[in-house]
MIFIKOL-518552 format. One line per 3 residues: number of its first residue (from 0); for each residue x, y, z of C-alpha. Coordinates in steps of 0.1 Angstrom, whole numbers, plus 2048, in hexadecimal, padded with zeros to 3 digits. Each point is the difference from the previous one (the first is absolute). Layout:
<atoms>
NUM> X Y Z; ...
</atoms>
This chain:
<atoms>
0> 800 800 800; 806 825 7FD; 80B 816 819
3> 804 828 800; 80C 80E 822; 804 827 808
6> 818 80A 819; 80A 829 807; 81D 7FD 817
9> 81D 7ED 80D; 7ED 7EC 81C; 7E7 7F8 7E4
12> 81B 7F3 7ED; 80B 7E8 817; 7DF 7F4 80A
15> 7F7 7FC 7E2; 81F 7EC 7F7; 7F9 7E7 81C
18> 7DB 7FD 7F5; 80B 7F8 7DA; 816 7E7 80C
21> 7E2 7EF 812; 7E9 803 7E4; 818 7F0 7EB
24> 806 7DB 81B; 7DA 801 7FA; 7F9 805 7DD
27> 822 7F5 7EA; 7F6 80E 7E1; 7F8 827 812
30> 809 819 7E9; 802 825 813; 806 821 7F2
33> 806 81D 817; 800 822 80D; 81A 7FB 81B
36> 825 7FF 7FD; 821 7E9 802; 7F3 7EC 81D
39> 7DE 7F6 7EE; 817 7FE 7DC; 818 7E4 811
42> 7E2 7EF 80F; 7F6 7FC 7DC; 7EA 81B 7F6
45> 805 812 7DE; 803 822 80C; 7EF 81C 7EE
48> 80A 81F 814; 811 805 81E; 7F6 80B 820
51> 817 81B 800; 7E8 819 7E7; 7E2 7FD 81C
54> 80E 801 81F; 7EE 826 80C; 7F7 808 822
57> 7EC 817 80E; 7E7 815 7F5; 810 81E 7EC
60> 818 7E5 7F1; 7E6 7F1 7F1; 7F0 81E 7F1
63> 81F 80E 7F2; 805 7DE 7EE; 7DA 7F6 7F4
66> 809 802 7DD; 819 7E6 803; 7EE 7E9 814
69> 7E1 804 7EB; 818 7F7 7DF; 80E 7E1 816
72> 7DA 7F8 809; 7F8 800 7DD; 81C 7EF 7F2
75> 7F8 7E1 81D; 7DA 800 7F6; 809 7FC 7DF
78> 818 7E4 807; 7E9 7F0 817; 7E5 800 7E2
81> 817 7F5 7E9; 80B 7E2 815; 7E4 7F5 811
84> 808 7EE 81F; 7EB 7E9 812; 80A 812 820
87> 80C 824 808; 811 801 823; 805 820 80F
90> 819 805 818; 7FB 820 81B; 806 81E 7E8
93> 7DD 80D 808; 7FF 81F 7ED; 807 7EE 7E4
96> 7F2 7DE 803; 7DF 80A 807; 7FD 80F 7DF
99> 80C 7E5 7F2; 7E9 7E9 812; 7E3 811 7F2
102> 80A 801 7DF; 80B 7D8 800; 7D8 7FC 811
105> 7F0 818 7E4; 817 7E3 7E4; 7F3 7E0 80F
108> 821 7FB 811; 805 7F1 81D; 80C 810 81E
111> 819 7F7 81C; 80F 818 818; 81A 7F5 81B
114> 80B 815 81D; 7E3 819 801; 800 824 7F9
117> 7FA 812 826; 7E0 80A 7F9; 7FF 7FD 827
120> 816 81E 807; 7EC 81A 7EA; 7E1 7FE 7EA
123> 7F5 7E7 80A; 7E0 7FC 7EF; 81D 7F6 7E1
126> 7FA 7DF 811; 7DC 7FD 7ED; 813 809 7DF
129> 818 7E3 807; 7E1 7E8 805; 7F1 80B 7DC
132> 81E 7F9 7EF; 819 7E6 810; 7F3 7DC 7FD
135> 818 7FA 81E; 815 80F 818; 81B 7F0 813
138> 80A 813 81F; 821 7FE 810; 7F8 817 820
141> 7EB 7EC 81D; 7E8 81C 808; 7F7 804 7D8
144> 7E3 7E7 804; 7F1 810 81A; 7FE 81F 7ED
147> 7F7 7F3 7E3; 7E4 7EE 80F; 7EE 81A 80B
150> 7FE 809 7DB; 7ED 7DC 7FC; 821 7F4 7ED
153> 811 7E6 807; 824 7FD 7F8; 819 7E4 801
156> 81D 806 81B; 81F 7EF 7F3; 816 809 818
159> 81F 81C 7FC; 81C 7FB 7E3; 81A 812 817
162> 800 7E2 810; 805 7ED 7E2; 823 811 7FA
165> 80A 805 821; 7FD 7D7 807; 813 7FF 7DE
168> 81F 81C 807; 823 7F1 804; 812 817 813
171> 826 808 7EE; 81B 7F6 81D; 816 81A 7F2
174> 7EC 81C 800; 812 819 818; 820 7F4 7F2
177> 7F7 80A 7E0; 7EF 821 80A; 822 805 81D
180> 7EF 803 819; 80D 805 820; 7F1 7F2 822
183> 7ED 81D 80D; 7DC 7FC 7F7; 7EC 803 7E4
186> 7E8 816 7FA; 7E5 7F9 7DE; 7F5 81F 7EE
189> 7E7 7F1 7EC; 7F3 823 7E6; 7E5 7EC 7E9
192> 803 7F4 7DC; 7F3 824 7ED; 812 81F 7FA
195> 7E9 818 80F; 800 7E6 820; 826 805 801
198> 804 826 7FB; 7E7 809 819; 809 7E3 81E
201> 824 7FB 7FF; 810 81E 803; 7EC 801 824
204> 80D 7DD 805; 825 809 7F6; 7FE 822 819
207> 7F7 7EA 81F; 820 7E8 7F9; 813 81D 80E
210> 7F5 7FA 822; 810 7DE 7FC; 820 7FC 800
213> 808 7E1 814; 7E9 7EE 7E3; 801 7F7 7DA
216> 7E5 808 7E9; 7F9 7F0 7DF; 7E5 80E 7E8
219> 7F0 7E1 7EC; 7FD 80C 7DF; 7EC 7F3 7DC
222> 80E 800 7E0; 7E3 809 7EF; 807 827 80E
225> 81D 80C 7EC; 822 7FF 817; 807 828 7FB
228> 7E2 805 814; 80A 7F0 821; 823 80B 7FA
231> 7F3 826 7FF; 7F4 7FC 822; 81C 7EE 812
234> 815 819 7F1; 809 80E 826; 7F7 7DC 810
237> 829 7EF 7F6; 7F8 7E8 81B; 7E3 7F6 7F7
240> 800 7DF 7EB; 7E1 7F3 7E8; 7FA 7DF 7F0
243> 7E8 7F9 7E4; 7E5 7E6 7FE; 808 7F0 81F
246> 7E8 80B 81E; 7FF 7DD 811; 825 7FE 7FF
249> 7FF 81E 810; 7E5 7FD 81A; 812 7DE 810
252> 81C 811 80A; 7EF 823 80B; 7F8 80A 825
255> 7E7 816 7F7; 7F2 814 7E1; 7EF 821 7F0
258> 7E7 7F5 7ED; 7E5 811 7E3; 7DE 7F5 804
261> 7F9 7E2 7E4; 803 7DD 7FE; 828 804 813
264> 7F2 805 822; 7F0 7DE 802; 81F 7F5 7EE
267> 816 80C 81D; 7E2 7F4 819; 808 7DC 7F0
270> 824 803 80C; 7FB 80F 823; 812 81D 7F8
273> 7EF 822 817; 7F9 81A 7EB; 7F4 821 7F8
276> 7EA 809 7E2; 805 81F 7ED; 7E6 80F 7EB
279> 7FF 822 7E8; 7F2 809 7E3; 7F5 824 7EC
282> 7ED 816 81A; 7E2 802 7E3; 800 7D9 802
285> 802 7FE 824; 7E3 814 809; 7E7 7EB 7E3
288> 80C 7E2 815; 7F8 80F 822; 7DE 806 7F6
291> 7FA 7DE 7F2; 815 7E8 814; 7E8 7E9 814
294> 816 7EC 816; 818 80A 81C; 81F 7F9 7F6
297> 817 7FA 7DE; 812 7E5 80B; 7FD 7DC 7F7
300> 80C 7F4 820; 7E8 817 811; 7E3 7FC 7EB
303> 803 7D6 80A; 808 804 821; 7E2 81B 807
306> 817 817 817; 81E 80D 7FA; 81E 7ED 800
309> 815 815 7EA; 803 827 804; 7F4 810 7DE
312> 813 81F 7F9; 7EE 80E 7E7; 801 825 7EA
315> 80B 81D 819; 808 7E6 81A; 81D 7F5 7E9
318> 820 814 80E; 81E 7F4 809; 7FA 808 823
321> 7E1 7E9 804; 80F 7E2 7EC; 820 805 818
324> 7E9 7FD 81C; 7E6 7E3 7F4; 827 7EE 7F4
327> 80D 803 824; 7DF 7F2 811; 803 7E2 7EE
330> 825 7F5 7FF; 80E 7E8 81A; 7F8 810 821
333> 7E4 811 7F4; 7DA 802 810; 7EE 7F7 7E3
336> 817 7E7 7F1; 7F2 7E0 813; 7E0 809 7FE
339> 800 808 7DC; 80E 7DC 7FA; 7E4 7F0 816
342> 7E5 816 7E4; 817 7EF 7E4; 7F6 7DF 80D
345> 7DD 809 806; 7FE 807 7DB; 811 7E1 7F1
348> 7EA 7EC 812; 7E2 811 7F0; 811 7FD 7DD
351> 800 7DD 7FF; 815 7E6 7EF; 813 800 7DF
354> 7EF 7F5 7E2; 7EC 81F 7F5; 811 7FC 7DD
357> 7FB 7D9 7F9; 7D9 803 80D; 7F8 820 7EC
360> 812 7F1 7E1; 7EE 7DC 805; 7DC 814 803
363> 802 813 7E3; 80B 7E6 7E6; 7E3 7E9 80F
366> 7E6 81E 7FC; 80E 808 7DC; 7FF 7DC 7F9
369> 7D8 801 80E; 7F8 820 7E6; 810 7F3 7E4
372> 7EF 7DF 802; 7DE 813 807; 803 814 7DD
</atoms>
C-alpha cells in the first residue's frame, strides 16, 4: 500500500522516521513519499521537500511567510492528488496539517494523524475540526483522551515515541574525550532546532554561563541551521563548546541543562537531567498567545505532571539573571533539584512503556488494509 506522511519539523522528522520503519515490518511492500527530512528519507521515504522550508514559529512569522507556505501547500495538494495514497499521516505540524487534512477528506482520501496538534492549549473548539476530518487520531500524551472525549471523539493512545528512541540511544563512551572535556560539570544548553528559536533564546542562555565558572557548558546544536549562525553568537562565549546533532550524547553526561520549551524538555526529563525551560518569542506573537493559551503552563514535563516540575522562564522573564538563578537552584546542592527529579519520575510513570512507534505503525497498516478492501 501507499503511504504519504507530512512532517514540519525536526522532532516530526524523527517520529516519523520510527513510524515508517514500523509500517514497513508490517506491510513489506509499503511505499512512502514524504514531507519530512533525512531521518524519514533513510527510513525509506522518497522525500519530496524538506522540512527545512516550513519550519515558522509564531504568529508574525507565519504571516510574513504566507506566500511561501501557501505555494508549498499547493505544490503538496497537488502531489497528494497526483499520487493518491491510500493513507495520508500527519505528523504534529498543526498549522499546516489541518489544511491538509481537509483537503485529503474533501478528495476521498483517507486520513491519519499521529501525535495530535494541541488543540488542548488554545482553540480548542479545533478539536471538532479534527473529528470532521481525521479518520483517526493516535495520541502520544496520556491526558489527550480525556480531552478529546469530551469532544465525543475517541482517539487511540499509542503511547509516546520519545520513548521509542530514548530505549533505542547508544550512548558514545568517548564523548567528552572527543568534545575535551574536562571534569568539572556539565552544563546542557539546549536552544531548539529553528533560527528564530536560537536568536531569541540563546544569547540569554550564553549570558547566564558567566556566573559559572567552576562548570562547562556545551550548546547542542542542529545542522539543519546553518553553522555561521551559532558561530555569530558564541563570538564572545571562546569557552563555550557546541556539538551538532547529538543532544542525548549530551544529556548523559550533563548535571543540569537550559532548556527551550519543545519536545527537548521531555527529552532531558527522560535522562534525569534538572532543568530550566527558556521561552521567547516576537512581543506581537507573544501577546496573540497570552490571549489564547488555555492551559497553565508550556512545558511538556509540566503539562504531564499537572504542577510544575520544571521552572518555565518564558519572554521578559528570560535574562540572564533569572536563568543564573533558576540554574543555581537546581544544581547539586540545590532546593529544587531533588524534588524536581522526584516530578521527573512522576511523569515517566504516566508516559508509559516504549512501543508507541511499533503499535501506531501496526494500526494504521491494519486500518489501511480494512479501507482498501472495503472499496
Amino acid at each position: 500500500m501507499n503511504y504519504y506522511l507530512i512532517a514540519g519539523e525536526r522532532s516530526g522528522d524523527l517520529h516519523g522516521a520510527n513510524l515508517i520503519r514500523a509500517i514497513r515490518r508490517h506491510d513489506s511492500d509499503a511505499q512512502c513519499r514524504a514531507y519530512g527530512g533525512e531521518q524519514m528519507e533513510e527510513a525509506g521515504a522518497v522525500l519530496v521537500r524538506h522540512y527545512r522550508d516550513m519550519a515558522f514559529m509564531g504568529f508574525l512569522e507565519v504571516v510574513k511567510n504566507l506566500v511561501t507556505i501557501r505555494r508549498i501547500m499547493r505544490e503538496c495538494q497537488d502531489d497528494l492528488l497526483t499520487h493518491r495514497p491510500d493513507a495520508l499521516i500527519l505528523i504534529d505540524y498543526a498549522g499546516f496539517n489541518l489544511r491538509m487534512a481537509r483537503f485529503a477528506k474533501k478528495h476521498g482520501i483517507r486520513v491519519f494523524y499521529y501525535i495530535s496538534p494541541k488543540v488542548w492549549a488554545w482553540n480548542q473548539r479545533r478539536a471538532l475540526k479534527i473529528k470532521e476530518t481525521v479518520d483517526r487520531l493516535f495520541t502520544i500524551l496520556p491526558f489527550e483522551t480525556e480531552f478529546f472525549a469530551t469532544y465525543d471523539y475517541k482517539v487511540e493512545y499509542v503511547g509516546n515515541p520519545l520513548l521509542d528512541a530514548f530505549a533505542d540511544f547508544e550512548p558514545d563512551p568517548d564523548f567528552r574525550a572527543k568534545l575535551k572535556l574536562d571534569e568539572r560539570p556539565v552544563i546542557a544548553l539546549l536552544p531548539g532546532s529553528r533560527r528564530q528559536e536560537i536568536t531569541s533564546i540563546l544569547p540569554a542562555m550564553l549570558a547566564a554561563t558567566r556566573q559559572f565558572p567552576n562548570h562547562q557548558f556545551v550548546v547542542g546544536t542542529v545542522s539543519n541551521l546553518p553553522a555561521p549562525l551559532y558561530g555569530n553568537l558564541l563570538g564572545g562565549y571562546p569557552t563555550v563548546k557546541r556539538v551538532s546533532d547529538s543532544a542525548y550524547d549530551l544529556l548523559t553526561v550533563a548535571t543540569a541543562a537550559l532548556v527551550t520549551s519543545g519536545t527537548a524538555t521531555l527529552e532531558t526529563a527522560l535522562f534525569n537531567v534538572p532543568q530550566v525551560v527558556c521561552y521567547k518569542t516576537t512581543t506581537v506573537s507573544y501577546a496573540i498567545a497570552k490571549r489564547l493559551i488555555a492551559v497553565p503552563f508550556i512545558a511538556l514535563v509540566n503539562l504531564i505532571a499537572n504542577r510544575e516540575v520544571v521552572k518555565e522562564l518564558i519572554q521578559n522573564d528570560l535574562t540572564a539573571d533569572h536563568i543564573a538563578d533558576e540554574l543555581r537552584a537546581v544544581l547539586p546542592g540545590g532546593p529544587r533539584r531533588e524534588a524536581q527529579l522526584t516530578g521527573y519520575a512522576d511523569v515517566q510513570e504516566k508516559m508509559g512503556e516504549p512501543g508507541a512507534s511499533e503499535r501506531a505503525g501496526k494500526r494504521m497498516v491494519e486500518l489501511a488494509s480494512e479501507w482498501s478492501k472495503s472499496r
